[in-house]
VOMI-855236 format. One record per atom (N, C-alpha, C, O): residue number from 1; x, y, z. Coordinates in nm, 3 decimals. Layout:
% VOMI-855236
+------+---------+---------+---------+
: miti :    east :   north :      up :
+------+---------+---------+---------+
:  NUM :       X :       Y :       Z :
...
+------+---------+---------+---------+
This chain:
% VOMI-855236
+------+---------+---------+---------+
: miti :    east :   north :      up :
+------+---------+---------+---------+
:    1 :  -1.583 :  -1.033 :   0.377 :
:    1 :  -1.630 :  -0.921 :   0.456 :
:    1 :  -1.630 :  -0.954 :   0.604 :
:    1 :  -1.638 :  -0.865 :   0.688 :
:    2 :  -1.619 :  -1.101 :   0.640 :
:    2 :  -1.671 :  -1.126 :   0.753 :
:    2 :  -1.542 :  -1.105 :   0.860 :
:    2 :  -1.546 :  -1.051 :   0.970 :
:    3 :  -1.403 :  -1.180 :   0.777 :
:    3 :  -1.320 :  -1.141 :   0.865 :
:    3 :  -1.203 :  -1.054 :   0.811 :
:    3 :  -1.091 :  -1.103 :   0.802 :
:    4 :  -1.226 :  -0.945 :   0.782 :
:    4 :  -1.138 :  -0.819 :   0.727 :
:    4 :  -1.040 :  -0.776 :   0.893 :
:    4 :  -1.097 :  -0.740 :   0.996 :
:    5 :  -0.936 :  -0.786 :   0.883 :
:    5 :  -0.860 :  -0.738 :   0.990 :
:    5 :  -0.813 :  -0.588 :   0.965 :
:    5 :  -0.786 :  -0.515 :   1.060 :
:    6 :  -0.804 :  -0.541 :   0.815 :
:    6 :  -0.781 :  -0.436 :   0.775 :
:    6 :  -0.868 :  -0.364 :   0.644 :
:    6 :  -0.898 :  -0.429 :   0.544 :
:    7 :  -0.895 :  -0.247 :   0.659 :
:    7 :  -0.931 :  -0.179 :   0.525 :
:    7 :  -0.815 :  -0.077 :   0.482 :
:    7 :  -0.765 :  -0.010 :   0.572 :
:    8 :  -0.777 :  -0.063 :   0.377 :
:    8 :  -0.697 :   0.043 :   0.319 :
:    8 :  -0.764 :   0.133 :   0.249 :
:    8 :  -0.842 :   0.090 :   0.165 :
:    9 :  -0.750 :   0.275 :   0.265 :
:    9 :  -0.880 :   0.328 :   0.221 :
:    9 :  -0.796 :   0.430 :   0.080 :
:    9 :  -0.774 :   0.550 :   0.096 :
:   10 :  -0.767 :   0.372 :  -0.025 :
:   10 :  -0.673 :   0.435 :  -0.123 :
:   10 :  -0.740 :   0.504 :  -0.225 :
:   10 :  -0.761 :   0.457 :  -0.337 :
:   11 :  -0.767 :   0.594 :  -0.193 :
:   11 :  -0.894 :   0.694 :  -0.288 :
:   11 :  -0.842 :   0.808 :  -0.253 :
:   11 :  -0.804 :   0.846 :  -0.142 :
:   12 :  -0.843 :   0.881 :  -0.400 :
:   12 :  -0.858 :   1.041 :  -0.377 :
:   12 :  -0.913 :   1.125 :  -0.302 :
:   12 :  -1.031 :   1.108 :  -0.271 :
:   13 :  -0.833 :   1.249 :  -0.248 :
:   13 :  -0.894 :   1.272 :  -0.150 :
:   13 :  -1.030 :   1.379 :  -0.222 :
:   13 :  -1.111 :   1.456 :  -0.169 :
:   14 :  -1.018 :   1.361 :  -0.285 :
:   14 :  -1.184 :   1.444 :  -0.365 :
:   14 :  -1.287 :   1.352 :  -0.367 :
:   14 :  -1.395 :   1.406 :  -0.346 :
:   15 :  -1.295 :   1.211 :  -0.389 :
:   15 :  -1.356 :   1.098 :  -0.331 :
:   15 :  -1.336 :   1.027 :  -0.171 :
:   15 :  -1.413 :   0.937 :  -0.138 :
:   16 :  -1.224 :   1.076 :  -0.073 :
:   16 :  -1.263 :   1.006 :   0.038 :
:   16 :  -1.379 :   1.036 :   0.125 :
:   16 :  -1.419 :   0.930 :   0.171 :
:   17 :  -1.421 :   1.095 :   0.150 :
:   17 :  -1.532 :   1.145 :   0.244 :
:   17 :  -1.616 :   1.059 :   0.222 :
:   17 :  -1.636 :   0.974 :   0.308 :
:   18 :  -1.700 :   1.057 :   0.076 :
:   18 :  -1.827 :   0.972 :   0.005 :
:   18 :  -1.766 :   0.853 :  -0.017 :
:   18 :  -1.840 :   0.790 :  -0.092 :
:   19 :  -1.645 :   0.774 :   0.017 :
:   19 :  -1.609 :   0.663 :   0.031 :
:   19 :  -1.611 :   0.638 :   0.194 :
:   19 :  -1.672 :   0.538 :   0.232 :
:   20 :  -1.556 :   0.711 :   0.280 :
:   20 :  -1.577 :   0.709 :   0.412 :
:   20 :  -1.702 :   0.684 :   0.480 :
:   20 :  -1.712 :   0.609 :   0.578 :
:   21 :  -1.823 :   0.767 :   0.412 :
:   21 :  -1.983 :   0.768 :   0.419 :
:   21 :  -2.027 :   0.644 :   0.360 :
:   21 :  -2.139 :   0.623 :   0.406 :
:   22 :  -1.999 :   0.565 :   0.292 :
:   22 :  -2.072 :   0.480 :   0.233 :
:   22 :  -2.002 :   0.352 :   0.329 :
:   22 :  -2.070 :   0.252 :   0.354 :
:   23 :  -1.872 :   0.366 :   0.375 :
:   23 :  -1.815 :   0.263 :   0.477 :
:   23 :  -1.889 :   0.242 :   0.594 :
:   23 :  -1.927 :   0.132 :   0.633 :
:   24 :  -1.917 :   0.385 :   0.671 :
:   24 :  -1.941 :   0.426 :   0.773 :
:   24 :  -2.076 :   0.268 :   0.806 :
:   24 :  -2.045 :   0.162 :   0.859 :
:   25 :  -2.155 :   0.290 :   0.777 :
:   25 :  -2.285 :   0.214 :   0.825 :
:   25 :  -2.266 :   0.081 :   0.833 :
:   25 :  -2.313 :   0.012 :   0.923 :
:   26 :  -2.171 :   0.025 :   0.705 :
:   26 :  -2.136 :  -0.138 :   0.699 :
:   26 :  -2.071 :  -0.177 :   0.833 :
:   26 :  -2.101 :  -0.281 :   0.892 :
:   27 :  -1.980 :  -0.087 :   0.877 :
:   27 :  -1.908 :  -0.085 :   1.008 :
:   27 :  -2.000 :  -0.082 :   1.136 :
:   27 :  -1.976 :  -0.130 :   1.247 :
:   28 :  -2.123 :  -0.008 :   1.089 :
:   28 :  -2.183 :   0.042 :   1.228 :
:   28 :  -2.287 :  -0.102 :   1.246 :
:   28 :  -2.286 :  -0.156 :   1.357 :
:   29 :  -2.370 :  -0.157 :   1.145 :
:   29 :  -2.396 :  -0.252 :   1.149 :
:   29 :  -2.355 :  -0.408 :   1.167 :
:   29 :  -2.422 :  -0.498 :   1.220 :
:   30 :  -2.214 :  -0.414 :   1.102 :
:   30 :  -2.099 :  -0.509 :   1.191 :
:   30 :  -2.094 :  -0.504 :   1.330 :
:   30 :  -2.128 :  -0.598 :   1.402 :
:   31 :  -2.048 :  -0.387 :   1.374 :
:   31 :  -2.057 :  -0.359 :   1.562 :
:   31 :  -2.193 :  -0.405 :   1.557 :
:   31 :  -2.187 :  -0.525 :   1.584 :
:   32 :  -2.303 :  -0.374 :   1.539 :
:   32 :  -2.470 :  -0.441 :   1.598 :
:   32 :  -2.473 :  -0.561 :   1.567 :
:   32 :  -2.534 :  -0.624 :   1.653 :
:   33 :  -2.450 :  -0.601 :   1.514 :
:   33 :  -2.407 :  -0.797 :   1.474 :
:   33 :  -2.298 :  -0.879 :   1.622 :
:   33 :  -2.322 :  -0.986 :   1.679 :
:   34 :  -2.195 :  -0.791 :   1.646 :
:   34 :  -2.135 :  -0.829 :   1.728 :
:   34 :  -2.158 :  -0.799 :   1.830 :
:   34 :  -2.077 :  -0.796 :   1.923 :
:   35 :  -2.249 :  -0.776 :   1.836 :
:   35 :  -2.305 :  -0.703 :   2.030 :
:   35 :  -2.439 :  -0.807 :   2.035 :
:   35 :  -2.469 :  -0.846 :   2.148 :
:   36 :  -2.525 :  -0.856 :   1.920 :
:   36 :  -2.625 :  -0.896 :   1.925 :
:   36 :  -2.691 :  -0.797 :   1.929 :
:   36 :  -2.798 :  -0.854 :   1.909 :
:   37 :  -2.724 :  -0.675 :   1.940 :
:   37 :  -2.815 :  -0.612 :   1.925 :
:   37 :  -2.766 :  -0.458 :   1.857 :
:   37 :  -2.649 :  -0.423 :   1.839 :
:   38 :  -2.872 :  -0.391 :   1.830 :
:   38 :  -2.786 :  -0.250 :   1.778 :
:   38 :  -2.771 :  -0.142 :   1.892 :
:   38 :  -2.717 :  -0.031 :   1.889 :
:   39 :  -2.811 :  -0.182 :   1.952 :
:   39 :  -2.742 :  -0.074 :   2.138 :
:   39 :  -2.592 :  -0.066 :   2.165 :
:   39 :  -2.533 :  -0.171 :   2.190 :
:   40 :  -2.539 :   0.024 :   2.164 :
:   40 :  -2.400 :   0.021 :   2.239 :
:   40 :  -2.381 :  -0.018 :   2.346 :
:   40 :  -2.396 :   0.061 :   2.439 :
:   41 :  -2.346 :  -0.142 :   2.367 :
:   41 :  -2.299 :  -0.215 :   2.525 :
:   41 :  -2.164 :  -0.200 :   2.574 :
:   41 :  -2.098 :  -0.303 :   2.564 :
:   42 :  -2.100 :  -0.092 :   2.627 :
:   42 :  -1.962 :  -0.062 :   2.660 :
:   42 :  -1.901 :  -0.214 :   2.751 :
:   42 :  -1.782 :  -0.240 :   2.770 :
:   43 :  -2.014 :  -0.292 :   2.792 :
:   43 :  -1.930 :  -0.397 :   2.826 :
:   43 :  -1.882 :  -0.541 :   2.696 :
:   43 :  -1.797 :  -0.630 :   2.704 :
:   44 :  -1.973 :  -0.511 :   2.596 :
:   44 :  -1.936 :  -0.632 :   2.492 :
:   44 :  -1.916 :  -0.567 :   2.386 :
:   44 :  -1.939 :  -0.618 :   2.277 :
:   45 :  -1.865 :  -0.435 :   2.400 :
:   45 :  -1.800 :  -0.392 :   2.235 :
:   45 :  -1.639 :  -0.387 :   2.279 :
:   45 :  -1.570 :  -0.345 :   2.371 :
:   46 :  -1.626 :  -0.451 :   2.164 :
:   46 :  -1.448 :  -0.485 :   2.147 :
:   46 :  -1.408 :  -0.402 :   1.978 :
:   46 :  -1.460 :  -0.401 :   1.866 :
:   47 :  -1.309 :  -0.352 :   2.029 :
:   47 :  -1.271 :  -0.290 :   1.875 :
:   47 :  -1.227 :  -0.401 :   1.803 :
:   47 :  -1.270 :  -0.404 :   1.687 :
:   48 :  -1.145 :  -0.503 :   1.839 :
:   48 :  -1.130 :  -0.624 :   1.771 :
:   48 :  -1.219 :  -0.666 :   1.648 :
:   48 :  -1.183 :  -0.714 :   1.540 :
:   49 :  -1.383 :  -0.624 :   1.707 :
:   49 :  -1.482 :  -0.664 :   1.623 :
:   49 :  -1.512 :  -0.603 :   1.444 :
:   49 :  -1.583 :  -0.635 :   1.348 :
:   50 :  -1.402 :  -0.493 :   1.479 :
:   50 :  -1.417 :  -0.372 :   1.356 :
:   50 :  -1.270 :  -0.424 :   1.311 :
:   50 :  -1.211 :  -0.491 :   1.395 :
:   51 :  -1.195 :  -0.396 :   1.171 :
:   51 :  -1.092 :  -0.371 :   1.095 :
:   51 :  -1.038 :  -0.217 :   1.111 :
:   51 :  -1.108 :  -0.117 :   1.102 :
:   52 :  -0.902 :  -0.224 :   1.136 :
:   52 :  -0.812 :  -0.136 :   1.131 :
:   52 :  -0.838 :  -0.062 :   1.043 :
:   52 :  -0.778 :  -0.109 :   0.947 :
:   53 :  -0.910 :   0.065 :   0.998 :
:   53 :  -0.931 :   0.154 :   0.905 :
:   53 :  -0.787 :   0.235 :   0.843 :
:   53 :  -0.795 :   0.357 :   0.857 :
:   54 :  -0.688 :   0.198 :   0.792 :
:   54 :  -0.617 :   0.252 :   0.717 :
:   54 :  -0.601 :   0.361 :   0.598 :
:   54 :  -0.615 :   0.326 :   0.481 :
:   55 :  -0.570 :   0.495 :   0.636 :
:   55 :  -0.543 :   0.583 :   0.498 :
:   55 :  -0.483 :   0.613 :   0.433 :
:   55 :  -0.448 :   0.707 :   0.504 :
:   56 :  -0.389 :   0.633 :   0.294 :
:   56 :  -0.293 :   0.692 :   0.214 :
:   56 :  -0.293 :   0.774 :   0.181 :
:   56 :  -0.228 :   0.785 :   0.077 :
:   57 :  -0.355 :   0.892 :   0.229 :
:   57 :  -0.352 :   1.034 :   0.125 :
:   57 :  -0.238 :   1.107 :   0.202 :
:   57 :  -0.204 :   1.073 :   0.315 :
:   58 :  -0.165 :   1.242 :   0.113 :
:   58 :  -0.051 :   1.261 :   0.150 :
:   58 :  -0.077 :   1.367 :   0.277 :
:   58 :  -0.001 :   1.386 :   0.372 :
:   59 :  -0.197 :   1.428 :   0.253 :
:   59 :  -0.241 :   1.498 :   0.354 :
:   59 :  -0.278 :   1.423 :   0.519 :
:   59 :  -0.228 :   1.310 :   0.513 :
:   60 :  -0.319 :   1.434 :   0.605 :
:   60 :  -0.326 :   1.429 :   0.727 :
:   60 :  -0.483 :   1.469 :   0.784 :
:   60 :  -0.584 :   1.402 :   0.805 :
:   61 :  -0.453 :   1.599 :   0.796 :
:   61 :  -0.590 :   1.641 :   0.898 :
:   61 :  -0.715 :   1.625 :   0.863 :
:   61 :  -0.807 :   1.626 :   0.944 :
:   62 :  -0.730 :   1.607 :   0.725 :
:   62 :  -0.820 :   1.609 :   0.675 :
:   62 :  -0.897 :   1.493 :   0.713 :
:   62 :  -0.986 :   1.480 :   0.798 :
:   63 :  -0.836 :   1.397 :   0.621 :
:   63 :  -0.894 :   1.231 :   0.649 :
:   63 :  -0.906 :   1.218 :   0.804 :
:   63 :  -1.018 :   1.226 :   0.854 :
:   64 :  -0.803 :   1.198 :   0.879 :
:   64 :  -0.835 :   1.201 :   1.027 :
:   64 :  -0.957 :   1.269 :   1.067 :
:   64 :  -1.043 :   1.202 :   1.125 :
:   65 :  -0.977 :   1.391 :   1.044 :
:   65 :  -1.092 :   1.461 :   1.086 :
:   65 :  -1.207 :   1.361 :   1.032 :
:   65 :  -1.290 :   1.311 :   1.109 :
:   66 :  -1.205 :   1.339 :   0.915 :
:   66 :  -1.380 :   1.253 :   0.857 :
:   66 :  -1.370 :   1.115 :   0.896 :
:   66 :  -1.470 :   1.052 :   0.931 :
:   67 :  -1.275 :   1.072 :   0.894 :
:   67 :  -1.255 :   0.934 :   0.992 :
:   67 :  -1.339 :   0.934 :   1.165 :
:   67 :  -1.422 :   0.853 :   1.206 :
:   68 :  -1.275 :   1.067 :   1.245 :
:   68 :  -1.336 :   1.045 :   1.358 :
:   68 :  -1.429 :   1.070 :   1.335 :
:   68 :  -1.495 :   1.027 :   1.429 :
:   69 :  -1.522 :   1.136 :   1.235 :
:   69 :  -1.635 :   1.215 :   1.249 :
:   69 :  -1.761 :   1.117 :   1.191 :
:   69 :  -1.873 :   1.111 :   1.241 :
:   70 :  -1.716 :   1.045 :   1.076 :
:   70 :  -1.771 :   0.945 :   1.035 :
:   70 :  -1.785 :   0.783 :   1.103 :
:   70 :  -1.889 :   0.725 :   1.135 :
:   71 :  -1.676 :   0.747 :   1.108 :
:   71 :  -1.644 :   0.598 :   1.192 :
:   71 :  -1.704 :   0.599 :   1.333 :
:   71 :  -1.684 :   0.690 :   1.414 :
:   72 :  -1.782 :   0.485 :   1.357 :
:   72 :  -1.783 :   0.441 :   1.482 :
:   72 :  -1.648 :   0.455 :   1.583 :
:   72 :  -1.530 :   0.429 :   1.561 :
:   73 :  -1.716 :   0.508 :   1.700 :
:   73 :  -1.557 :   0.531 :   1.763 :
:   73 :  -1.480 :   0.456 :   1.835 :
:   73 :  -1.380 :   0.480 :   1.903 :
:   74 :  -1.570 :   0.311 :   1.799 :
:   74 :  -1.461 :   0.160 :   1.833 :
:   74 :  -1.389 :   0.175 :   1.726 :
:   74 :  -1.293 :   0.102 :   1.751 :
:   75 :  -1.364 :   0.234 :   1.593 :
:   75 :  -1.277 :   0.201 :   1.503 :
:   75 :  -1.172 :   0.234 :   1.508 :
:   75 :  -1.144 :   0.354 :   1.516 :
:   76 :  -1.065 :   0.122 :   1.504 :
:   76 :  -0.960 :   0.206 :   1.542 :
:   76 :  -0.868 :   0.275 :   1.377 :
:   76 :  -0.893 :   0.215 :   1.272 :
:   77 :  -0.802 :   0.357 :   1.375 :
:   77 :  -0.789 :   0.442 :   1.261 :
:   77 :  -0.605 :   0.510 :   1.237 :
:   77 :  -0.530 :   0.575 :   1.310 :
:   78 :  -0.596 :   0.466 :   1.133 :
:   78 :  -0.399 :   0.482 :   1.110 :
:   78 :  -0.398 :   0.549 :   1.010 :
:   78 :  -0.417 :   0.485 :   0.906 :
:   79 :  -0.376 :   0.697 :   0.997 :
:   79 :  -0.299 :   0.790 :   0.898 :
:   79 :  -0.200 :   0.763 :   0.827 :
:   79 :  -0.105 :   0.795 :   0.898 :
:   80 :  -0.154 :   0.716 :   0.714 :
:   80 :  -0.007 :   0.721 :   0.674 :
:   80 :  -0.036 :   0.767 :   0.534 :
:   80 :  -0.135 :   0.757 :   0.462 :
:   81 :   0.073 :   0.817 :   0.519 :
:   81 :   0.190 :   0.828 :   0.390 :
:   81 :   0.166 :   0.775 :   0.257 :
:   81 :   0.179 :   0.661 :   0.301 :
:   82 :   0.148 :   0.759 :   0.156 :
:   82 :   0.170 :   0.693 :   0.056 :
:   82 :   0.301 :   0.649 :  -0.011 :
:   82 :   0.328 :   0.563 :  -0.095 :
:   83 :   0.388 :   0.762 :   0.074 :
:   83 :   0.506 :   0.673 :   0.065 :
:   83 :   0.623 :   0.642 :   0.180 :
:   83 :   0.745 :   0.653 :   0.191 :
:   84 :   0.506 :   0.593 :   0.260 :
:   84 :   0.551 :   0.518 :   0.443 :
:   84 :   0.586 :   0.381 :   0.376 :
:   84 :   0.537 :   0.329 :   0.276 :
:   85 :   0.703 :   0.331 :   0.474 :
:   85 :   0.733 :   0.203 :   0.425 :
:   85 :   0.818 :   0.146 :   0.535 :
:   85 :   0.938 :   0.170 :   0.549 :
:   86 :   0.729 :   0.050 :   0.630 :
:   86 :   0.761 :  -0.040 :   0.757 :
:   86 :   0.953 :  -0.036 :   0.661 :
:   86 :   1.048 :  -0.096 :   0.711 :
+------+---------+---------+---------+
């Protein structure tokens, strides 16, 4: 958990939201671990400190939307495809 560079978030999208919600806080409390305190310090928050939040559903707006709405907004956040392929 400690050093996750990435999450892949591969759940139905009838389960992502309440998978997104239950992420949401582990993340928000990681950032308060890495600041030393739970205050937002725009000078010692680094997105570095959070994992690349990754999605697969075939849809788009959706997840994006509960991603920004849910996630801390140091997280940084990648939409793709389920069948995207570097």
């Amino acid at each position: 958990e400690e050093d996750l560079d990435v999450i892949v978030l591969a759940v139905s999208i009838l389960s992502f939201e309440e998978t997104v919600k239950e992420l949401a806080p582990i993340l928000t409390k990681r950032l308060g671990q890495s600041t030393g305190s739970g205050a937002k310090d725009n000078a010692t928050i680094s997105s570095s400190t959070l994992p690349l939040i990754v999605d697969v559903l075939s849809v788009k707006e959706h997840p994006r939307s509960v991603l920004l709405q849910l996630l801390p907004e140091e997280c940084d956040i990648l939409c793709t495809h389920p069948m995207f392929g570097p």
